[in-house]
PDB file of N, CA, C and O in Angstrom, chain B, residues numbered from 101:
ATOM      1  N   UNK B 101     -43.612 -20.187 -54.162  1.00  0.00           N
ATOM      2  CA  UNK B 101     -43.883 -19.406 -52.957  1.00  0.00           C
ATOM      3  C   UNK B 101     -43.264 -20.082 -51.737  1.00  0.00           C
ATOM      4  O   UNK B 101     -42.835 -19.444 -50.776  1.00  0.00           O
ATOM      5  N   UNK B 102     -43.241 -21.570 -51.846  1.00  0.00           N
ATOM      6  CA  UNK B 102     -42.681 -22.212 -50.418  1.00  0.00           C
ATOM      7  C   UNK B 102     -40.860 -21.674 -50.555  1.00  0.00           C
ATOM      8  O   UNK B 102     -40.033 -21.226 -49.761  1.00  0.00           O
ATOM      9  N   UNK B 103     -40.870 -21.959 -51.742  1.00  0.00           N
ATOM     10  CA  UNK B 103     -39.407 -21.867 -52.312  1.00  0.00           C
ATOM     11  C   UNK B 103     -38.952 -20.686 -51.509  1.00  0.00           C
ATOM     12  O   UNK B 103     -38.081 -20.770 -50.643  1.00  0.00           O
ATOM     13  N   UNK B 104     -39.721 -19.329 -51.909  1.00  0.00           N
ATOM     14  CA  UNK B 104     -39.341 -17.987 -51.202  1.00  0.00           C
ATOM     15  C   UNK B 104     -39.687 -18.045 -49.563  1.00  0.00           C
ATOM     16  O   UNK B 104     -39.255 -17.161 -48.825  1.00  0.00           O
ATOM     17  N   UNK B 105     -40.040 -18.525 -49.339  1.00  0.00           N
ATOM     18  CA  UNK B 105     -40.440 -18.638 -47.389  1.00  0.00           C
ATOM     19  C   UNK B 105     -39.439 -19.511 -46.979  1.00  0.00           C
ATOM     20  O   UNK B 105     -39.008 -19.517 -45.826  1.00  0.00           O
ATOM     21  N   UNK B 106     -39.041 -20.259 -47.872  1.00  0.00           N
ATOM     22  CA  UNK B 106     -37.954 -21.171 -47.283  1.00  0.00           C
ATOM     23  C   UNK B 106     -36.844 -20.521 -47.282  1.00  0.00           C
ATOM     24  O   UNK B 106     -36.103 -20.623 -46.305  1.00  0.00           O
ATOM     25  N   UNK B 107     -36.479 -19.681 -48.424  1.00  0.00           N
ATOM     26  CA  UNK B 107     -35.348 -18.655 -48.400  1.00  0.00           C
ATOM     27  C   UNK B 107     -35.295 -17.633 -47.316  1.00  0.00           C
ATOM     28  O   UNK B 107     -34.242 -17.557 -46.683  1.00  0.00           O
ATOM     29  N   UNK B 108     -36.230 -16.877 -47.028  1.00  0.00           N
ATOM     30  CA  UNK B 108     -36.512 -16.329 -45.919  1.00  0.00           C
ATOM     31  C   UNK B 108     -36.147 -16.508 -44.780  1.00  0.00           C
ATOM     32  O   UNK B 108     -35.505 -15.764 -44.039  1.00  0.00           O
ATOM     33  N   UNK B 109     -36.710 -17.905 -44.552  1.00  0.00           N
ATOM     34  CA  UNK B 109     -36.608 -18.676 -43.609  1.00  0.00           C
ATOM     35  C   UNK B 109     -35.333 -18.660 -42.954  1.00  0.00           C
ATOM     36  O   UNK B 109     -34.948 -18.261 -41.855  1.00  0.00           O
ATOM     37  N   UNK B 110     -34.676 -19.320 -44.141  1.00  0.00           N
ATOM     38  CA  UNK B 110     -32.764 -19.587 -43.825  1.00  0.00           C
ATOM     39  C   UNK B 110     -32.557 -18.504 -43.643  1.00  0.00           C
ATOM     40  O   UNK B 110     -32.451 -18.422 -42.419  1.00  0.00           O
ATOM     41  N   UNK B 111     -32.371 -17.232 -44.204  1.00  0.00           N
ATOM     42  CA  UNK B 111     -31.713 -16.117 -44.225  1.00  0.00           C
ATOM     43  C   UNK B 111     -31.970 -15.210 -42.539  1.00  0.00           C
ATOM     44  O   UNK B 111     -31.230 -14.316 -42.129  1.00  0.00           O
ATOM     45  N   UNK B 112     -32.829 -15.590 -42.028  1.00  0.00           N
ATOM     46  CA  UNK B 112     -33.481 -15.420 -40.957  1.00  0.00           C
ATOM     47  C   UNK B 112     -32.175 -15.986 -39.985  1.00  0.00           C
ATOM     48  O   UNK B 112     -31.191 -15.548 -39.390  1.00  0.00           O
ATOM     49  N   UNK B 113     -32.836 -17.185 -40.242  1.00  0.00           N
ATOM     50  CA  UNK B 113     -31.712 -18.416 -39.448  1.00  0.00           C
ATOM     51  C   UNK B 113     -30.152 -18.032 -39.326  1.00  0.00           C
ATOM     52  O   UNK B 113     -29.569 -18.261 -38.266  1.00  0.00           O
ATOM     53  N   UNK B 114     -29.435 -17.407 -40.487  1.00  0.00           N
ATOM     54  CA  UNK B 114     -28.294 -17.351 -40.776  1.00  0.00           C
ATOM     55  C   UNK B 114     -28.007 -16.311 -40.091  1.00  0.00           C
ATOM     56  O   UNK B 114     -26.990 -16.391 -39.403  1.00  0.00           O
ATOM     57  N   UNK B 115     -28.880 -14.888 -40.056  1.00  0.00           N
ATOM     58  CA  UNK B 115     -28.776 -14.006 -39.575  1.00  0.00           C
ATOM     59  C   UNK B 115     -28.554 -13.880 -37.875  1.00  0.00           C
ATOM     60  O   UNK B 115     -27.630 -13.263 -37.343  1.00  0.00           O
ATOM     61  N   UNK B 116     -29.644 -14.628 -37.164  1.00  0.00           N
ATOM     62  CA  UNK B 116     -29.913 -14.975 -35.269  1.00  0.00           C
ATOM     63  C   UNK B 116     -28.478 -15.613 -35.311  1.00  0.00           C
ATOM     64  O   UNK B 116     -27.687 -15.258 -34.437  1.00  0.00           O
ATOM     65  N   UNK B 117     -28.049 -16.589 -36.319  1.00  0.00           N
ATOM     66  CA  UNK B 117     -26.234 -17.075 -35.896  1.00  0.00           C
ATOM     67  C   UNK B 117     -25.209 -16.205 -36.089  1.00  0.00           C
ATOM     68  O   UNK B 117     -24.055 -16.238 -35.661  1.00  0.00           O
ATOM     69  N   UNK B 118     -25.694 -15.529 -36.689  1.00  0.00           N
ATOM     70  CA  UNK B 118     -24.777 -14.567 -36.654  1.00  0.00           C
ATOM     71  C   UNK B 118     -24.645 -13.451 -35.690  1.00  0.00           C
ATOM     72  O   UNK B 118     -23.490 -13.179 -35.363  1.00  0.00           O
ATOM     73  N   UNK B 119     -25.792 -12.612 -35.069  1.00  0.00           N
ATOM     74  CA  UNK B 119     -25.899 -12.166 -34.154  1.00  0.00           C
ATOM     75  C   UNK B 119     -25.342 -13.199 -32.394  1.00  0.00           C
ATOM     76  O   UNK B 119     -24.984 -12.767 -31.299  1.00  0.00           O
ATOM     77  N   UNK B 120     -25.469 -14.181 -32.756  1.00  0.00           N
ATOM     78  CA  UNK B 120     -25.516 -14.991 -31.781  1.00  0.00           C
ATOM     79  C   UNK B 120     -23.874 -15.495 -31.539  1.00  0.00           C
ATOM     80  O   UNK B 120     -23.404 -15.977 -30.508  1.00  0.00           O
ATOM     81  N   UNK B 121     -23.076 -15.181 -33.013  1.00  0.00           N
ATOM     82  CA  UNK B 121     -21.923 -15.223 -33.218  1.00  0.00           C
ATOM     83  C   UNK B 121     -21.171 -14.407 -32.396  1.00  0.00           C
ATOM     84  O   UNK B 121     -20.310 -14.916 -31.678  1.00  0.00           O
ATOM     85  N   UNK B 122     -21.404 -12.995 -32.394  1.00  0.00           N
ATOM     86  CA  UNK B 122     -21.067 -11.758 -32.225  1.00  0.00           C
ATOM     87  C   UNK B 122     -21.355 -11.779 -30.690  1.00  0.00           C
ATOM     88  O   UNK B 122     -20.541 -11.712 -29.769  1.00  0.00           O
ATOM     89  N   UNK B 123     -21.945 -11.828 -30.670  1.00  0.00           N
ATOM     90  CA  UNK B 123     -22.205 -11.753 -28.478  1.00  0.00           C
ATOM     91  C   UNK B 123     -21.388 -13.030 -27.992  1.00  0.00           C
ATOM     92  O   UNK B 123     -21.291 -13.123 -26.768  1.00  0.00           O
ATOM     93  N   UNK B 124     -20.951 -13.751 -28.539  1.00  0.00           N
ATOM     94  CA  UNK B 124     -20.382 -14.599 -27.842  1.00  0.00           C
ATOM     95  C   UNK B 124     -19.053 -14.622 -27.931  1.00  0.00           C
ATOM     96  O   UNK B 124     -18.418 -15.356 -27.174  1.00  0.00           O
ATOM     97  N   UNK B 125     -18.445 -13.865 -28.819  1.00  0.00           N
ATOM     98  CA  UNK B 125     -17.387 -13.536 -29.172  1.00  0.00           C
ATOM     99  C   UNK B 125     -17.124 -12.063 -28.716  1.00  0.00           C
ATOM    100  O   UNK B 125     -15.961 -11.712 -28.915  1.00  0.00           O
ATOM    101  N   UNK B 126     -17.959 -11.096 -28.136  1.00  0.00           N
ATOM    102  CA  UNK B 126     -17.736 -10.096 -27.363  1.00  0.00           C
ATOM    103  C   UNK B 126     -17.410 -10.704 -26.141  1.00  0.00           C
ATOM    104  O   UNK B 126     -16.362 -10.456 -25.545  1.00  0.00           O
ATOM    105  N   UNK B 127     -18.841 -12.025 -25.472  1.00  0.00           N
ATOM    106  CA  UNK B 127     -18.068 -12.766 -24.360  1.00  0.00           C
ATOM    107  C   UNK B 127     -16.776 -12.788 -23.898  1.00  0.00           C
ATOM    108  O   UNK B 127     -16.245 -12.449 -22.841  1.00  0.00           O
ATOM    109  N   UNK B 128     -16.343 -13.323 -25.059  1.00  0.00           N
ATOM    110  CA  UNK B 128     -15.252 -14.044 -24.840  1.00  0.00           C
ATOM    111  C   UNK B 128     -13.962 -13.431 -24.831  1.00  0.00           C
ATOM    112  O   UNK B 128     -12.898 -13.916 -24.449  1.00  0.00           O
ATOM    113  N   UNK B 129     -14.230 -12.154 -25.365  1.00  0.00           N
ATOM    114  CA  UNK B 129     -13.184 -10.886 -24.924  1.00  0.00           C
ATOM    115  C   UNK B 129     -13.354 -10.658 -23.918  1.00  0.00           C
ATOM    116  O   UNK B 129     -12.339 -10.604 -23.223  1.00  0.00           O
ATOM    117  N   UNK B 130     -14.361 -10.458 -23.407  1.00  0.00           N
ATOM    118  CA  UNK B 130     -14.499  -9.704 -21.719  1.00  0.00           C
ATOM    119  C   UNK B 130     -14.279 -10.578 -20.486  1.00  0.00           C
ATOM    120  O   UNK B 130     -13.962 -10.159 -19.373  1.00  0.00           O
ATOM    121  N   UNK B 131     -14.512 -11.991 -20.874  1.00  0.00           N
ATOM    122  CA  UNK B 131     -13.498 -13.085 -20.007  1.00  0.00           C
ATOM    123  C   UNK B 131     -12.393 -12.923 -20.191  1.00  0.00           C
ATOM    124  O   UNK B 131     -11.808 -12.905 -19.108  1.00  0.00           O
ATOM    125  N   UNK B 132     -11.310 -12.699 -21.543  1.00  0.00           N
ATOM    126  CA  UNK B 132     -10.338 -12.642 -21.134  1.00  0.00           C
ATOM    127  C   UNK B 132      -9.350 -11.505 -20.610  1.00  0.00           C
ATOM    128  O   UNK B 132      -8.223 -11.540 -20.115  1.00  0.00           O
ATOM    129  N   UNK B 133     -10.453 -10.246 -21.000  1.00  0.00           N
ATOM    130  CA  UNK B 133      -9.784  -8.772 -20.008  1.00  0.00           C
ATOM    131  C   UNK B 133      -9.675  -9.318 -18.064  1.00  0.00           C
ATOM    132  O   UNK B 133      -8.922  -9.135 -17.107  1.00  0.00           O
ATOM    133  N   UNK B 134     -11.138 -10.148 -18.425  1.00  0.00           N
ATOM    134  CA  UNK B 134     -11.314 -10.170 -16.768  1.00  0.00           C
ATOM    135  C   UNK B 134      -9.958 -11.232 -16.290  1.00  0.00           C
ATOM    136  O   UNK B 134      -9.147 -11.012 -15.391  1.00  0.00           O
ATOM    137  N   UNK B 135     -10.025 -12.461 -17.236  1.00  0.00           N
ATOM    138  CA  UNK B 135      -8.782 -13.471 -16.150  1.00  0.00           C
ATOM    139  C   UNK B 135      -7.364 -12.393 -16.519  1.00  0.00           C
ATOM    140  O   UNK B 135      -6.394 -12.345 -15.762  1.00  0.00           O
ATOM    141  N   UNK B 136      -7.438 -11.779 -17.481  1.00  0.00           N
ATOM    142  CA  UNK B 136      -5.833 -11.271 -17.655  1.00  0.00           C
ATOM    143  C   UNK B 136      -5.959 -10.260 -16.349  1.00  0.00           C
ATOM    144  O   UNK B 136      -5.078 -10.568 -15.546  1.00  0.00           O
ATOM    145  N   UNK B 137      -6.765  -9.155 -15.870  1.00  0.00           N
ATOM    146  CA  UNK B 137      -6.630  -8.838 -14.731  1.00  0.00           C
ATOM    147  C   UNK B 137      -6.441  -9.559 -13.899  1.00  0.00           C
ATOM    148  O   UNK B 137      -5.341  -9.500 -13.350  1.00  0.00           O
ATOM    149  N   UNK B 138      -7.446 -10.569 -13.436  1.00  0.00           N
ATOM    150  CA  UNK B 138      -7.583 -11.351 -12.443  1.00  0.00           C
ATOM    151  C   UNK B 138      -5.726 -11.508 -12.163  1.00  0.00           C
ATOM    152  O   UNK B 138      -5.017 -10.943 -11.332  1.00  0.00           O
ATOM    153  N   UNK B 139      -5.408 -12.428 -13.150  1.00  0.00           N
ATOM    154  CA  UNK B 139      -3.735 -12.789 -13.358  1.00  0.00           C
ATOM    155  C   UNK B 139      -3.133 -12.013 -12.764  1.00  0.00           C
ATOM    156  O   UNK B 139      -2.528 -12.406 -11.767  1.00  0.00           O
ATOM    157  N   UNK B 140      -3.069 -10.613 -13.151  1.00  0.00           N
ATOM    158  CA  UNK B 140      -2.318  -9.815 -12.959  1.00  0.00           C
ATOM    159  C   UNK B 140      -2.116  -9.374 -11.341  1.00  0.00           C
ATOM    160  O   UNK B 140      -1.096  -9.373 -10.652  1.00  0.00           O
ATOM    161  N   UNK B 141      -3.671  -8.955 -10.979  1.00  0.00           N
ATOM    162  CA  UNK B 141      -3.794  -8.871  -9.133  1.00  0.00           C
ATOM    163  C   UNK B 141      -3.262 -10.045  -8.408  1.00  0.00           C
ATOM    164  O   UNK B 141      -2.937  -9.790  -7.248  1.00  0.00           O
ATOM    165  N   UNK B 142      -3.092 -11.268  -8.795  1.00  0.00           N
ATOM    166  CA  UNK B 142      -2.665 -12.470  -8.455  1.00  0.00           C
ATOM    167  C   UNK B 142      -1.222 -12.685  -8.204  1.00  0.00           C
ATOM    168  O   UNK B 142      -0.710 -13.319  -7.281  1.00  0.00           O
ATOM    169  N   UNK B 143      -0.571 -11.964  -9.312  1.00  0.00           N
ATOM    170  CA  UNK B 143       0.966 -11.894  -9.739  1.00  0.00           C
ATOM    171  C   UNK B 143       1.717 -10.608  -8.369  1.00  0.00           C
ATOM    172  O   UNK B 143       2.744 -10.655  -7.691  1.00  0.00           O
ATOM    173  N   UNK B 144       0.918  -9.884  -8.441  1.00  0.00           N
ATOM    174  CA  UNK B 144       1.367  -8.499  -7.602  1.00  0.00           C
ATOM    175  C   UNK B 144       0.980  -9.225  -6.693  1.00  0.00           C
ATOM    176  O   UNK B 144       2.045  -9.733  -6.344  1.00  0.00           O
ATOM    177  N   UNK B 145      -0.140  -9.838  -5.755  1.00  0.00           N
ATOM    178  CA  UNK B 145      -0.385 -10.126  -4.515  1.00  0.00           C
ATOM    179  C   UNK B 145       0.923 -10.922  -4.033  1.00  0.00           C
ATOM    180  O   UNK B 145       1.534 -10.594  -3.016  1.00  0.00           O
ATOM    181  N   UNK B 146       1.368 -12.204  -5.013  1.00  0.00           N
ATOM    182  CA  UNK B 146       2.532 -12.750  -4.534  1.00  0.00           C
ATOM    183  C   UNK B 146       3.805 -12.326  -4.599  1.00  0.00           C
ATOM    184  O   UNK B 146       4.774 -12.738  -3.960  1.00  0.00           O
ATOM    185  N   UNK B 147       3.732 -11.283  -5.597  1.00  0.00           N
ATOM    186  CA  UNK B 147       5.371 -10.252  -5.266  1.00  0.00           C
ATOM    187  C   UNK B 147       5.561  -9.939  -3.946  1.00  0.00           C
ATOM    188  O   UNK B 147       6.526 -10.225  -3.239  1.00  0.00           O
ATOM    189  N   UNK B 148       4.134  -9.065  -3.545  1.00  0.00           N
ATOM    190  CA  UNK B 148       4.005  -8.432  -2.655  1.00  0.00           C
ATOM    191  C   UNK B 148       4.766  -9.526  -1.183  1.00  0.00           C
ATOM    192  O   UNK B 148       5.728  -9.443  -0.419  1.00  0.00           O
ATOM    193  N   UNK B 149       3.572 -10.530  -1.456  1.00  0.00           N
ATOM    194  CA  UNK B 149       4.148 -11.638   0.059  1.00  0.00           C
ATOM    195  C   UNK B 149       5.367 -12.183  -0.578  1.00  0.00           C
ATOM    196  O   UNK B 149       5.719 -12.959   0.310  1.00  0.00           O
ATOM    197  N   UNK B 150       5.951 -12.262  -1.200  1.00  0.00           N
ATOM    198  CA  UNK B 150       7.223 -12.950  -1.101  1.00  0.00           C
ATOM    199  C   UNK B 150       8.041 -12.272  -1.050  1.00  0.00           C
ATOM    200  O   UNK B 150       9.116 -12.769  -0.716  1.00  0.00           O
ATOM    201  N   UNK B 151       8.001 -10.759  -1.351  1.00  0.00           N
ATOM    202  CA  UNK B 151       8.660  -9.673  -1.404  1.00  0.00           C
ATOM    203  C   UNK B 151       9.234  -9.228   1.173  1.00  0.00           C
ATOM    204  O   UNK B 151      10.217  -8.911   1.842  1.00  0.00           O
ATOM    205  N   UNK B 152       7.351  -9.652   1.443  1.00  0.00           N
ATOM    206  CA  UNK B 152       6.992  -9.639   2.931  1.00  0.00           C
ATOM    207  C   UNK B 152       7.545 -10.766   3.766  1.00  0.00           C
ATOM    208  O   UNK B 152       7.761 -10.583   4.964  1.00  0.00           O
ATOM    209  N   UNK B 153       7.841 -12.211   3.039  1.00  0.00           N
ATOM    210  CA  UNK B 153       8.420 -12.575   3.638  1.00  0.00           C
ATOM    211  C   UNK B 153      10.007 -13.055   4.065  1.00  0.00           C
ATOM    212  O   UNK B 153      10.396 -13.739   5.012  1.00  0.00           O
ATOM    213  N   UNK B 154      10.843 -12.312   2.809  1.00  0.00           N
ATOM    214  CA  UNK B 154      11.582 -12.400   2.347  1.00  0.00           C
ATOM    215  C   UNK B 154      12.117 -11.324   3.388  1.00  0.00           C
ATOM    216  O   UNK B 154      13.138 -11.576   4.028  1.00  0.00           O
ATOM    217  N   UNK B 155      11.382 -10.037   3.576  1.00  0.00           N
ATOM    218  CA  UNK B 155      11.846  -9.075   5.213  1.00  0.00           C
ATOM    219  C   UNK B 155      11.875  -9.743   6.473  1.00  0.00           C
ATOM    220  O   UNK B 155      12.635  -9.573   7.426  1.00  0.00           O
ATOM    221  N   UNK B 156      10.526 -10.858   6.258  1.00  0.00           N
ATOM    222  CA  UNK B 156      10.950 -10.785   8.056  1.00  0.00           C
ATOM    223  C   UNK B 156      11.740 -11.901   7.514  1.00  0.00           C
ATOM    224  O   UNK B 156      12.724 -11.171   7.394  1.00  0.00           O
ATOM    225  N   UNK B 157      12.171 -13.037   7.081  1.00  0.00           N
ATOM    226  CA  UNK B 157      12.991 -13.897   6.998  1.00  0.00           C
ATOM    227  C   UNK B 157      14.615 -12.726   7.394  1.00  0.00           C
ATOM    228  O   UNK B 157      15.471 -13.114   8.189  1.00  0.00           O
ATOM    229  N   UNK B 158      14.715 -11.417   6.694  1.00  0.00           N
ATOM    230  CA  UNK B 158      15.924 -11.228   6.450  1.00  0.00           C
ATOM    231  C   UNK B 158      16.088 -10.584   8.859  1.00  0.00           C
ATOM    232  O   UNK B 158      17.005 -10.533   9.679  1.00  0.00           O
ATOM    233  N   UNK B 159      14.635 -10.300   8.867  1.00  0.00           N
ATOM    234  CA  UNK B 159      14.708  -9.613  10.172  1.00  0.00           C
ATOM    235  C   UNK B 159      14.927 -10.559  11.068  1.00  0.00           C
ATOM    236  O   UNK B 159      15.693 -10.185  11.956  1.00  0.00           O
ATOM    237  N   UNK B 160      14.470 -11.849  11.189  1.00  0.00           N
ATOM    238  CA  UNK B 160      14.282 -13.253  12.421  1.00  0.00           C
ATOM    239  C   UNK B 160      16.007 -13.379  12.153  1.00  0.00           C
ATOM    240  O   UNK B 160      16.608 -13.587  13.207  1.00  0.00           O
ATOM    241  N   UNK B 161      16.841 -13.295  11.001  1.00  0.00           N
ATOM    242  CA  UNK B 161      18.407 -13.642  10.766  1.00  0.00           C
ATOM    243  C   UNK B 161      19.056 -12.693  11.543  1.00  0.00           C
ATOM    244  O   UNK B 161      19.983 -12.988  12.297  1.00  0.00           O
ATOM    245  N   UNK B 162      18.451 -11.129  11.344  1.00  0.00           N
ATOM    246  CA  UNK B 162      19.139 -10.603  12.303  1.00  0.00           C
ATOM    247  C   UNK B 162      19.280 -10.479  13.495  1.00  0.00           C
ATOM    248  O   UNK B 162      20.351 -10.178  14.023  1.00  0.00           O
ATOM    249  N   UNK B 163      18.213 -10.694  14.098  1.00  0.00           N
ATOM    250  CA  UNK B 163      17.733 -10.672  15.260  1.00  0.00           C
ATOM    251  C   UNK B 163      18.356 -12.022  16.085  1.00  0.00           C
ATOM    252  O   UNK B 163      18.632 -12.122  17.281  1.00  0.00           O
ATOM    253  N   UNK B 164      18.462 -12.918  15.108  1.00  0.00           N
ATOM    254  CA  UNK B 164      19.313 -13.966  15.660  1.00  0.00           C
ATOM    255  C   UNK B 164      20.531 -13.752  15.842  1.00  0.00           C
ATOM    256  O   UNK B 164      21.232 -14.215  16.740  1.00  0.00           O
ATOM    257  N   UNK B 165      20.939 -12.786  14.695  1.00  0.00           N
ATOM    258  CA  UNK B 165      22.548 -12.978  15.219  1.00  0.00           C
ATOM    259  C   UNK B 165      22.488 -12.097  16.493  1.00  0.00           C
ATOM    260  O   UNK B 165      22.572 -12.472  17.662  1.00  0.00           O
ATOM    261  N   UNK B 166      22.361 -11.133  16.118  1.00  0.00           N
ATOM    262  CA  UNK B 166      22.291 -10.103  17.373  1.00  0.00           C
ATOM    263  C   UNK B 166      22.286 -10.964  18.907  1.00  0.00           C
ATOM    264  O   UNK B 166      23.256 -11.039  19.661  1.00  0.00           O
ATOM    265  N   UNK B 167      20.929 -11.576  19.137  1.00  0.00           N
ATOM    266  CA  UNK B 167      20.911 -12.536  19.987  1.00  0.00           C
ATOM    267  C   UNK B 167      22.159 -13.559  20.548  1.00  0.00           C
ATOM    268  O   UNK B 167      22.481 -13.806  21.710  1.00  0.00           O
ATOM    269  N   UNK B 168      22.701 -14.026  19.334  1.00  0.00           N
ATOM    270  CA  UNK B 168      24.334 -14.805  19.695  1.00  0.00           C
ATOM    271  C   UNK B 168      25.328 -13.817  19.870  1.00  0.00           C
ATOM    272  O   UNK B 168      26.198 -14.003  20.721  1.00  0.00           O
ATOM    273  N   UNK B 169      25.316 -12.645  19.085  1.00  0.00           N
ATOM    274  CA  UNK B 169      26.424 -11.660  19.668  1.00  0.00           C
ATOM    275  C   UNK B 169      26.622 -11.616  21.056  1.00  0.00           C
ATOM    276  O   UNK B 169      27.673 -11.776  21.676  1.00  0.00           O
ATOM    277  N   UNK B 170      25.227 -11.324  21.571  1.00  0.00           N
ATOM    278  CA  UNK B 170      24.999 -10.503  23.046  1.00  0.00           C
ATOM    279  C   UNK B 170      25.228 -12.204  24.210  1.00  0.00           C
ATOM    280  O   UNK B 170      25.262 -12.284  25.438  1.00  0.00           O
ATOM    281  N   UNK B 171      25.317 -13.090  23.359  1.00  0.00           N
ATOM    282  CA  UNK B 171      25.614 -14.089  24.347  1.00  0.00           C
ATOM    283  C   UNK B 171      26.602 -14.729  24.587  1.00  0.00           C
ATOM    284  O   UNK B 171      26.823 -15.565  25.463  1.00  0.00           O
ATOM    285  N   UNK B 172      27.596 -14.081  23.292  1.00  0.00           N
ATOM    286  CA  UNK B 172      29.167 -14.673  23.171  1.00  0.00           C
ATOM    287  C   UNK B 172      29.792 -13.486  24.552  1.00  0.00           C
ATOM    288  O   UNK B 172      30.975 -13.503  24.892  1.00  0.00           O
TER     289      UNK B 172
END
């Protein structure tokens, strides 16, 4: 009889790890949907500004020359 309660027992045990398996491994998908977004808004934010500063860099050049034109 201990024999069978002890079986029980484990099978019990084996089972909560296993459930316990499974949620943590759903976790661990849904962290990585979240950083692969995260990444992604991260990636576009700096297109975006390097894309922004890469205009006015090209605008302060013109504006400079312009400036030396009008003074030659």
């Amino acid at each position: 009889m201990a024999s069978l309660l002890s079986h029980v027992a484990h099978q019990k045990g084996l089972q909560k790890i296993k459930q316990l398996e499974s949620k943590l491994l759903k976790s661990i998908k849904k962290c990585e949907v979240i950083m692969k977004c995260e990444w992604t808004d991260a990636q576009m934010e700096n297109t975006h500004l390097t894309k922004d500063v890469g205009e006015e860099s090209d605008k302060a050049k013109l504006e400079s020359a312009q400036r030396n034109q009008e003074s030659s």
